[in-house]
C-alpha positions in Angstrom: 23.6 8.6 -36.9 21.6 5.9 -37.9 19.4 7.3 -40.5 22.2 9.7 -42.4 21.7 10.5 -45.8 18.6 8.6 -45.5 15.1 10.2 -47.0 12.1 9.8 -44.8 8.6 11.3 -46.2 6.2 11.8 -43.0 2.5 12.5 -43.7 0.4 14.2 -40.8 4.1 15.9 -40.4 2.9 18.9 -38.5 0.5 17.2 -36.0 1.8 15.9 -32.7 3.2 12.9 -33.5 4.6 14.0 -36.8 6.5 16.9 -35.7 8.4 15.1 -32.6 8.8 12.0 -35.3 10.1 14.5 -37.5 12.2 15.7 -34.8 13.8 12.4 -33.6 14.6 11.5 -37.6 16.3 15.2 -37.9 18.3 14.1 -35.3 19.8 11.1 -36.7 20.7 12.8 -40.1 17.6 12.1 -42.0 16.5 13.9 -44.9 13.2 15.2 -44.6 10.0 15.3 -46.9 7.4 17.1 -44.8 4.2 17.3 -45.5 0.5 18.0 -44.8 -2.3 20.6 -45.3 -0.9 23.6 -44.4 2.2 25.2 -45.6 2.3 27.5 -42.6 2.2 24.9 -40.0 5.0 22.8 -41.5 7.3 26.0 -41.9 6.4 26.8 -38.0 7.7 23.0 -37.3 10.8 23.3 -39.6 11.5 26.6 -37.7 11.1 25.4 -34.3 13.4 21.9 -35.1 15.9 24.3 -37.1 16.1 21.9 -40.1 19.1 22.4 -42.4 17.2 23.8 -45.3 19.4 21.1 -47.4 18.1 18.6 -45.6 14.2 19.3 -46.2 11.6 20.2 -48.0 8.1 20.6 -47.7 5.2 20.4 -49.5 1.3 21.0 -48.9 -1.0 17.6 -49.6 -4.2 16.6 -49.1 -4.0 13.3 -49.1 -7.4 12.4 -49.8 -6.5 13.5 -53.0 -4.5 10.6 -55.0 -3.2 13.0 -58.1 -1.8 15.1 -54.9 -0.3 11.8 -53.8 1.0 11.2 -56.7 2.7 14.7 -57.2 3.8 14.9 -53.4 6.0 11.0 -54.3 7.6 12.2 -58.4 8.7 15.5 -56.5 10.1 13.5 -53.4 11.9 11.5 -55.2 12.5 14.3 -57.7 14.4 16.1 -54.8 16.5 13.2 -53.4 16.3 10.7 -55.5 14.6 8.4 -53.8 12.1 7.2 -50.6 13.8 5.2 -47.9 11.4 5.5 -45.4 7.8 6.6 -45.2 5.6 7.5 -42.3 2.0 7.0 -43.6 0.5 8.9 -40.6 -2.1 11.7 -41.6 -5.4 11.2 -40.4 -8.6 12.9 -38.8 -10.8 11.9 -35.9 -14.0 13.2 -37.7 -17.3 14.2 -35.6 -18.1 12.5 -32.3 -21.5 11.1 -33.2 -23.6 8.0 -32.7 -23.9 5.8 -36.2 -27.7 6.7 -36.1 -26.4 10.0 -36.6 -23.7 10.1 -38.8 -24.0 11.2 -42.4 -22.5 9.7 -45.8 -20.6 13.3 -46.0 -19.3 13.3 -42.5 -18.3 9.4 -43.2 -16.9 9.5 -46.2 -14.4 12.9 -45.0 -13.3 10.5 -42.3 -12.6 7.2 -45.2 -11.3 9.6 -47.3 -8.3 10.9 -45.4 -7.8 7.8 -42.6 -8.6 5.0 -45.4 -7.9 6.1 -48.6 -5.1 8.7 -47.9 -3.0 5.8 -46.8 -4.5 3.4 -49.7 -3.0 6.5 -52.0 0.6 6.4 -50.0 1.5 2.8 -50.1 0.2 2.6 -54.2 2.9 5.0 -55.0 5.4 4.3 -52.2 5.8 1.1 -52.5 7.0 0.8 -56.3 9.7 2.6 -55.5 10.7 0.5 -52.5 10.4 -2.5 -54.1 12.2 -1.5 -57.3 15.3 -0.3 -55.1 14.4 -3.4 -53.0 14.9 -1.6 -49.6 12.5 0.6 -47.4 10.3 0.5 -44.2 6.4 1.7 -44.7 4.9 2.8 -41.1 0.5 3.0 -41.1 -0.5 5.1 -38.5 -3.6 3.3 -37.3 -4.6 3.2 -33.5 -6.1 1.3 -30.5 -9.7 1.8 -32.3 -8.1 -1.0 -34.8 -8.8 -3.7 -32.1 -11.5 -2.3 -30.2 -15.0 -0.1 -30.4 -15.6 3.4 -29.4 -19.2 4.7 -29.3 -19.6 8.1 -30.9 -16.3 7.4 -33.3 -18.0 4.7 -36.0 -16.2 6.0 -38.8 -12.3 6.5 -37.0 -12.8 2.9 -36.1 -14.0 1.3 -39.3 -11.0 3.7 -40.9 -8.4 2.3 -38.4 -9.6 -1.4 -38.7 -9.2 -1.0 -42.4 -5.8 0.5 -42.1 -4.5 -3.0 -39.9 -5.9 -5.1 -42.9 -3.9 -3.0 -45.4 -1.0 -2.7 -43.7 -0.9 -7.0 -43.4 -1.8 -7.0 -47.3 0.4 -4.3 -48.1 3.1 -6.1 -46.6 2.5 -9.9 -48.1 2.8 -8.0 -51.5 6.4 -6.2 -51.0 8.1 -8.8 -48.3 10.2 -10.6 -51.4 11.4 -7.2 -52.8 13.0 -6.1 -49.4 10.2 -3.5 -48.0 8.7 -4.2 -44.6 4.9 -2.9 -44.1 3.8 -1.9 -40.4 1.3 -0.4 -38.4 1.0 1.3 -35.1 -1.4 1.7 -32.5 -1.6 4.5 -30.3 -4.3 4.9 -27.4 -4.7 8.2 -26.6 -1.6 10.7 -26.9 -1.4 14.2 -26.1 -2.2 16.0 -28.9 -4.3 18.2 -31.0 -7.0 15.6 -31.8 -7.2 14.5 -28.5 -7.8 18.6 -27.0 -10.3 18.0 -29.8 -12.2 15.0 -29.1 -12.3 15.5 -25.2 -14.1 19.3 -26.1 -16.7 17.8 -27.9 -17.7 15.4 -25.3 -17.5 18.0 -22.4 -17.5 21.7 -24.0 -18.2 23.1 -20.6 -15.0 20.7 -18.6 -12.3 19.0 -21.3 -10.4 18.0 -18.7 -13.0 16.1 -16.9 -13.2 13.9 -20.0 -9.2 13.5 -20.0 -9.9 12.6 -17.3 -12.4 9.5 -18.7 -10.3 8.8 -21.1 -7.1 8.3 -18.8 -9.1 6.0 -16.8 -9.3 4.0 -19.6 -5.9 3.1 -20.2 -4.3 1.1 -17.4 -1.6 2.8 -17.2 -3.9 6.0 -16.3 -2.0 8.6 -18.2 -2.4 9.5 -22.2 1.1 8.9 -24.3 3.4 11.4 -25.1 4.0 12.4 -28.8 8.2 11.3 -28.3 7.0 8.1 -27.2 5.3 6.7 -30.0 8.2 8.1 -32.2 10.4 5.7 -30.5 8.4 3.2 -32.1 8.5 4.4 -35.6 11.9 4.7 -35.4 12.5 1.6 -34.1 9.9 0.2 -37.0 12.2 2.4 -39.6 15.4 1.0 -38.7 17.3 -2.4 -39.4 17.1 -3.2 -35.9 13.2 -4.0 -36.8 14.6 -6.0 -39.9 12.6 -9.4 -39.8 9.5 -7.6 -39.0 6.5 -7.4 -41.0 2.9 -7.0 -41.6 3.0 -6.1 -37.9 0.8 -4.2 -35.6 2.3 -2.4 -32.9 0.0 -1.6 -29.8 1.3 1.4 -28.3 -1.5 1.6 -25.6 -0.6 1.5 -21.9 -2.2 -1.6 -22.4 -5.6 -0.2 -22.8 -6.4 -3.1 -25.8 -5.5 -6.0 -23.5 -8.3 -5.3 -21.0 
């Protein structure tokens, strides 16, 4: 098993992605620091994956909150010892409005988890990495990093920003060992995505699916398992010389 023994901490752990990431690194003998905003939901995920209850742990972070960051990192490493891998993937899709519209509060909830929660992550990740000189960093960003969305100003200004830290992120740690990448969903069938398509059509979501499957070239949305092939691939030493990379996971929707 190619991650045995090794400790992952995943963010975001009991959205979509997270869990089946979370899944496919439980699979190859990884042990797991789950976490996210609600206790409940992560025990429901631990449950339905039937984690070996040596093999995790989980604790409830906001991470918009840096001394939560901070105690979420001394208790990983705490626990096992160290941080081999970490998936830096929570984020929000805040309200669908036009920027005409959009208030400080309602942009600054969107900064705060998508910007600075993974600001918060790589400033007390990467220490460690780069002290043990060894570790992969994955940013969930998205296809917003590339391109506009109407109605989504502050998830696209959030997911820009990510790309540029990621790239900084990982000029600072490349000589110690630790590798820095993004990745770049379009789409994927999952919570926020239910969400976003009900706000645009409350009265017919799946006319907006729809819309937003047209979009993508490949017509369809992603599956959750599909961009965790990616982060595992990102995680492993097969991705060894790679760095400061953006992965577009899009059905080619960013090459139109």
């Amino acid at each position: 098993m190619e991650f045995q023994g090794k400790v992952v901490l995943i963010t975001g752990a009991s959205g979509g992605i997270g869990k089946a990431t979370t899944k496919l690194f439980a699979q190859e003998g990884a042990k797991l620091v789950l976490t996210g905003t609600s206790k409940e939901k992560l025990e429901t995920v631990a449950k339905e994956l039937n984690l070996e209850p040596d093999n995790y742990m989980i604790i409830s972070t906001n991470v918009a909150k840096e001394v939560e960051i901070a105690k979420l990192v001394e208790e990983t490493v705490n626990r096992f010892g160290t941080i081999d891998v970490f998936f830096n993937n929570a984020g929000i899709e805040g309200k669908f409005q036009m920027i005409s519209d959009t208030t400080a509060d309602n942009l600054d909830e969107v900064l705060d988890v998508n910007l600075k929660g993974v600001y918060y992550g790589l400033k007390y990740v990467m220490p460690i990495m780069m002290k043990q000189k060894s570790g992969s960093i994955i940013n969930t960003a998205s296809v917003a990093g590339f391109i506009g969305s109407p109605g989504m100003a502050p998830y696209v200004a959030s997911k820009h920003a990510v790309l540029g830290i990621t790239k900084t992120a990982a000029l600072e740690c490349a000589e110690r060992g630790v590798r820095v990448n993004a990745i770049c969903p379009a789409p994927v069938n999952t919570r926020m995505m239910r969400s976003i398509e009900a706000t645009i059509n409350p009265d017919n979501p799946e006319d907006a699916k729809k819309l937003f499957a047209q979009m993508v070239p490949m017509n369809r949305y992603a599956e959750p398992e599909e961009i965790a092939q990616v982060v595992l691939f990102l995680a492993s030493d097969k991705s060894s010389y790679i760095t400061g990379a953006s992965y577009r996971i899009d059905g080619g929707m960013s090459g139109k």
